[in-house]
C-alpha positions in Angstrom: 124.0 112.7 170.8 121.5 111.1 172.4 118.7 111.8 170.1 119.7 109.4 167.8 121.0 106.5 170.2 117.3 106.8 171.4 116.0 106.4 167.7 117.6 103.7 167.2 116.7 101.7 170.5 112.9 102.7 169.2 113.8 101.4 165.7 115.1 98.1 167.5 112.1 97.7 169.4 109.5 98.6 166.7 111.3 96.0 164.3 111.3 93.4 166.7 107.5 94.0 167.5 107.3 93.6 163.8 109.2 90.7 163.5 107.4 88.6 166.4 103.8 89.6 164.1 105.2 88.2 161.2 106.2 85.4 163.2 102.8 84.4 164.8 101.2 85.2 161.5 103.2 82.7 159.0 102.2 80.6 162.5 98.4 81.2 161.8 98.7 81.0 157.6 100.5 77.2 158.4 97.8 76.4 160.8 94.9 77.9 158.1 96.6 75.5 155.3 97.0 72.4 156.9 93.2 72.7 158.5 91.8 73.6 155.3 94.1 70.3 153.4 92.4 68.9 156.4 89.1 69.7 155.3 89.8 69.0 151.7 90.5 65.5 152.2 87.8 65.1 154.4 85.0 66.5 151.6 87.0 64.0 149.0 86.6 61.0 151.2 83.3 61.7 151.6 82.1 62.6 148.2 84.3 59.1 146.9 82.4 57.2 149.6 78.6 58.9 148.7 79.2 60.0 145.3 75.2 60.2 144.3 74.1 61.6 147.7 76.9 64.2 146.5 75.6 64.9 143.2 72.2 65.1 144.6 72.8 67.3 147.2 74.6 69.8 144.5 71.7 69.0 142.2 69.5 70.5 145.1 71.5 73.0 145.8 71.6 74.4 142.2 68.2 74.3 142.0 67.8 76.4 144.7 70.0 79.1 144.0 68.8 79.2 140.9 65.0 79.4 142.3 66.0 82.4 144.4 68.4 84.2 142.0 64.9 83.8 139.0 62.7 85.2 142.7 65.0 88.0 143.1 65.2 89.1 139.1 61.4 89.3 139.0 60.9 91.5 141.5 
């Protein structure tokens, strides 16, 4: 009979181990949104404040992904 008491205590423990991760990791995900909302914002102000220094600063960057992705084809 006490074969299965002790299962269950095991049971009860693993599930509550499990529960407590689940826990701390919806705790990380809602920390991971609101830093990355955080972020997002951030980038908009900027790119509303310096819109051309934006575009040009993608403008280089294409270019140079494109210069290295025509390097790396050639080869």
């Amino acid at each position: 009979m006490e074969a299965p008491n002790r299962i269950d205590t095991e049971k009860g423990e693993i599930k509550a181990k499990l529960e407590n991760v689940i826990e701390k990791a919806k705790e990380v995900c809602e920390r991971l949104q609101d830093q990355t909302t955080a972020a997002a914002k951030a980038t908009d102000k900027t790119i509303r404040e310096h819109p051309y220094h934006a575009l040009g600063i993608a403008f280089g960057l294409g270019v140079l992904i494109g210069v290295l992705t025509a390097r790396s084809r050639g080869d």
